[in-house]
C-alpha positions as CSV (number, residue, x, y, z in Angstrom):
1,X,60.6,35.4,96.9
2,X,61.5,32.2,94.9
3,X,65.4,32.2,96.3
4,X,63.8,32.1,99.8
5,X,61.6,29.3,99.9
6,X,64.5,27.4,98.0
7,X,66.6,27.9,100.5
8,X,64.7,27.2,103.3
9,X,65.5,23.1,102.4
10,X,68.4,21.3,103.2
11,X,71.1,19.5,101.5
12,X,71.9,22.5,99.3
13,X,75.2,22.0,97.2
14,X,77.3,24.8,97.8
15,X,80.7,25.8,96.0
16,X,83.7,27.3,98.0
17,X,86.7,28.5,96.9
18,X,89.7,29.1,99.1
19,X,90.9,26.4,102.0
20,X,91.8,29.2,104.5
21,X,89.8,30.4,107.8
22,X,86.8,31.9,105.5
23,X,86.4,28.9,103.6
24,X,86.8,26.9,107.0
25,X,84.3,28.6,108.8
26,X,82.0,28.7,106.0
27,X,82.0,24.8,105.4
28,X,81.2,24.8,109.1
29,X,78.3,26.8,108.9
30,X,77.1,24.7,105.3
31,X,77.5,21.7,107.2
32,X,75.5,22.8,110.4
33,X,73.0,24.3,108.9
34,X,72.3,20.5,106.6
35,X,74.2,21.8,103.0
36,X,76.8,20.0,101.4
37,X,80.4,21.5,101.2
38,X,81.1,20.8,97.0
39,X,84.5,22.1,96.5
40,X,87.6,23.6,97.7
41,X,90.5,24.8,96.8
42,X,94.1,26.6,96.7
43,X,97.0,28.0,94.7
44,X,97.4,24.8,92.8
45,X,93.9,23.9,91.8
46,X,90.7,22.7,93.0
47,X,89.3,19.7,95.0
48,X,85.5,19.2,94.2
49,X,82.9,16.0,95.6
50,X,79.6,15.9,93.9
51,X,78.0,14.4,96.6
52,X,79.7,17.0,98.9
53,X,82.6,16.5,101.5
54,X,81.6,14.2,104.4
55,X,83.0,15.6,108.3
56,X,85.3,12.7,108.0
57,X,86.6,14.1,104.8
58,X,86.7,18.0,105.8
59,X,88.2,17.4,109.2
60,X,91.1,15.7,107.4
61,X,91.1,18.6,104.9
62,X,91.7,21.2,108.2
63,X,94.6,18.8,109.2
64,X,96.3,18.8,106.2
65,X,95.7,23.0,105.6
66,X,96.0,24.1,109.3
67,X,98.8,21.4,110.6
68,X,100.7,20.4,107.8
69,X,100.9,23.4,105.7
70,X,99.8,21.1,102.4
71,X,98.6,21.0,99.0
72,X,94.8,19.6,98.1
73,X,96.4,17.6,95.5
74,X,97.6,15.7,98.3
75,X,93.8,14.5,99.0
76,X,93.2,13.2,95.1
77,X,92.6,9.8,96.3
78,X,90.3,10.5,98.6
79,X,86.9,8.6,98.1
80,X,84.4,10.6,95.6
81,X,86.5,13.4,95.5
82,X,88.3,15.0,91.8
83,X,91.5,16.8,91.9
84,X,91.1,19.5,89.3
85,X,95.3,21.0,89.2
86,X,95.6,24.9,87.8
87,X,91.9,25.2,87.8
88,X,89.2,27.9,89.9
89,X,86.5,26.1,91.4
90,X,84.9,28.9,89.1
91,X,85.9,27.7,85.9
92,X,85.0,24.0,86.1
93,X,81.0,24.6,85.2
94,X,79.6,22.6,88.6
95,X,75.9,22.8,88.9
96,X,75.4,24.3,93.1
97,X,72.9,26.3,94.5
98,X,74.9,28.4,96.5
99,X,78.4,29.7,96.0
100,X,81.1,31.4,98.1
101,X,83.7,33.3,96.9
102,X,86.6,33.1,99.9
103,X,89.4,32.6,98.2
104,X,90.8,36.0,96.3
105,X,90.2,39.3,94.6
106,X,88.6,39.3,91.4
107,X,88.7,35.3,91.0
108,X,85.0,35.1,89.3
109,X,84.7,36.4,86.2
110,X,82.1,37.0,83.3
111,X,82.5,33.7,82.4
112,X,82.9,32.0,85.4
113,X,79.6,34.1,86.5
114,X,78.1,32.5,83.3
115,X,78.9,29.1,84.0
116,X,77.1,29.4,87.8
117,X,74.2,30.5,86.3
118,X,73.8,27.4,83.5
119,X,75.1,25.1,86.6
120,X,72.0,26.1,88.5
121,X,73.4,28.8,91.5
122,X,70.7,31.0,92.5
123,X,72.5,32.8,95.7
124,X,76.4,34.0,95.2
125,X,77.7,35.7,98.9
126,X,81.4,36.8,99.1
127,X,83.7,35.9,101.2
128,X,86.5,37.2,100.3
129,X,87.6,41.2,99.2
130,X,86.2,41.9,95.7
131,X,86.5,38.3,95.0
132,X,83.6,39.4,91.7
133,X,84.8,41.4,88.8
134,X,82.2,44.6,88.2
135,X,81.7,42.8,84.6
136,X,80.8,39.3,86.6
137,X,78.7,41.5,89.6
138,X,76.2,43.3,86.9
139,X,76.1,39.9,85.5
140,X,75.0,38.2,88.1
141,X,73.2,40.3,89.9
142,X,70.5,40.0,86.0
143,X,70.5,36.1,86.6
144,X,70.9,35.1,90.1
145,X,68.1,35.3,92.8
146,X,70.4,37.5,95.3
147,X,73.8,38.4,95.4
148,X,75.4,39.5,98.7
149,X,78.3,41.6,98.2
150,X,81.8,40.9,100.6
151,X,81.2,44.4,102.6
152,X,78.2,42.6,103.8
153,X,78.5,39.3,103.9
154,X,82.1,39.5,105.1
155,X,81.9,41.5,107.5
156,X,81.2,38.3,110.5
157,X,85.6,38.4,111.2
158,X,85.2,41.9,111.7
159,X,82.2,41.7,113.8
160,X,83.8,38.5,116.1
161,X,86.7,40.8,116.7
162,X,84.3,43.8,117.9
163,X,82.5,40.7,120.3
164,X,85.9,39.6,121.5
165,X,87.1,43.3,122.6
166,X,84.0,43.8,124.4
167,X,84.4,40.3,126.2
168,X,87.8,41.8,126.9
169,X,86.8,45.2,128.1
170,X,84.2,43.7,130.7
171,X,86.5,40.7,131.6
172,X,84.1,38.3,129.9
173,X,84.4,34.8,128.7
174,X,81.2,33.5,126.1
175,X,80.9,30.1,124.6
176,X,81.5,29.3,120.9
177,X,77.5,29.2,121.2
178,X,77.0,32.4,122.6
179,X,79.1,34.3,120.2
180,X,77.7,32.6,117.3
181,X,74.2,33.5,118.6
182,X,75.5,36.9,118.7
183,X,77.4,36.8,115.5
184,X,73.9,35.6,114.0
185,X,72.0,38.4,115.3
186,X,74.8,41.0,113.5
187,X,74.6,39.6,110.3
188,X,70.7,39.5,110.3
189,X,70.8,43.3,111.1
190,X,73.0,43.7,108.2
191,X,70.9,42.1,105.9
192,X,68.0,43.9,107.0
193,X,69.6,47.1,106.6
194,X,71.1,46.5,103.2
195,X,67.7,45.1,102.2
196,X,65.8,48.0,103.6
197,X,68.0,50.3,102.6
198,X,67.8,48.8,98.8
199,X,63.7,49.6,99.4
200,X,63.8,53.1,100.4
201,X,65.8,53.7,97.3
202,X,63.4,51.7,95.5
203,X,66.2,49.3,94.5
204,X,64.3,46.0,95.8
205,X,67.1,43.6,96.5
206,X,70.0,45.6,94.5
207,X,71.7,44.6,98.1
208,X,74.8,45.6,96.6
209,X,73.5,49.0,96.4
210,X,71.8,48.5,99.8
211,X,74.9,47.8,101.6
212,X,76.9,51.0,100.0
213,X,74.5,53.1,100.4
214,X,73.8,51.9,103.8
215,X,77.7,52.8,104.9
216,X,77.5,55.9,103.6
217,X,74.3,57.0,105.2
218,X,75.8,56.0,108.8
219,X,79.4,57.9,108.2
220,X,77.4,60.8,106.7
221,X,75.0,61.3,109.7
222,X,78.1,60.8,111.8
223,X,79.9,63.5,110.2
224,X,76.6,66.0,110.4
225,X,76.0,65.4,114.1
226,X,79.7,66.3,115.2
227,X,78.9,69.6,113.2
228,X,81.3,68.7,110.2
229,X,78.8,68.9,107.6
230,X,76.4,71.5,107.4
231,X,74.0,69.9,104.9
């Protein structure tokens, strides 16, 4: 697949929306992996670097979300950076390759899907619940290499706090390391199953439909071997 050995490179520019934990971990993630972090942003607007957010820049970003309970438009002066006030990362048409919803429900619509796809975005994964309208879903999912829906590509908080009741239950203690390594191995078995699943319904990378149908596969066999169902 094209998206595949695209992403395979580093310094991808990748949009985020939101300045809370997903968005957080995420930019975490985009900057250990080699991407750069493009934009962020809150109730008031939107703070976007073209060049992408150095670990100088984000750390003091955390401080001023996580400490001191601020606004982004507080960080307007910072160096290559442009406060955008009452806008959506998603309506300021900035080319990326990758973009990560983490901020709200429906928050990209059909034309904020539109202006990802003339900006150059090729892979959209949510991070947030039903951060997509339906309208802006079946767009994108026509003019962007692969779209990972929130069920699935949200589902790593979910999946930490299975990995920290386990570490409970056996009286445990794993390093940051080791429960990412873990973390890593969950969310590659949920792609594989969404993908899969997407095959054997011969919906090649519909992963939206891959992850639905997917969940309801694993409750219905559930339900039929406890003797609920009798079909």
């Amino acid at each position: 697949k094209q998206w595949y050995q695209r992403r395979v490179r580093e310094d991808l520019k990748v949009l985020i929306s939101g300045s809370g934990n997903v968005a957080q971990f995420a930019a975490e993630k985009v900057l250990q992996l080699g991407g750069r972090v493009c934009s962020f942003s809150d109730s008031t607007g939107t703070l976007s670097s073209e060049q992408g957010f150095s670990r100088s820049q984000l750390d003091q970003l955390f401080e001023l979300k996580n400490v001191k309970r601020g606004r982004l438009s507080e960080l307007s002066g910072i160096p290559g950076a442009t406060y955008h006030a009452g806008k959506s990362v998603w309506q300021l048409g900035l080319a990326c390759d990758v973009a990560l919803p983490c901020a709200t429900q429906n928050e990209i619509t059909v034309e904020g899907a539109k202006l990802l796809a003339e900006g150059g975005c090729w892979c959209v994964a949510e991070g947030a619940n039903m951060p997509t309208t339906n309208e802006a879903v079946e767009f994108l999912k026509t003019k962007v290499d692969i779209y990972l829906p929130g069920k699935a590509a949200n589902a790593g908080g979910v999946a930490t706090s299975a990995l920290e009741m386990a570490q409970n239950s056996a009286r445990l203690f794993w390093s940051a390391e080791e429960v990412d390594e873990k973390l890593k191995g969950i969310m590659n078995n949920i792609f594989a199953t969404s993908y899969q699943t997407a095959q054997e319904f011969d919906r090649p990378w519909d992963l939206q439909f891959g992850a639905n149908a997917a969940g309801f596969l694993k409750v219905y066999k559930a339900y039929k071997a406890m003797g609920y169902l009798k079909f």
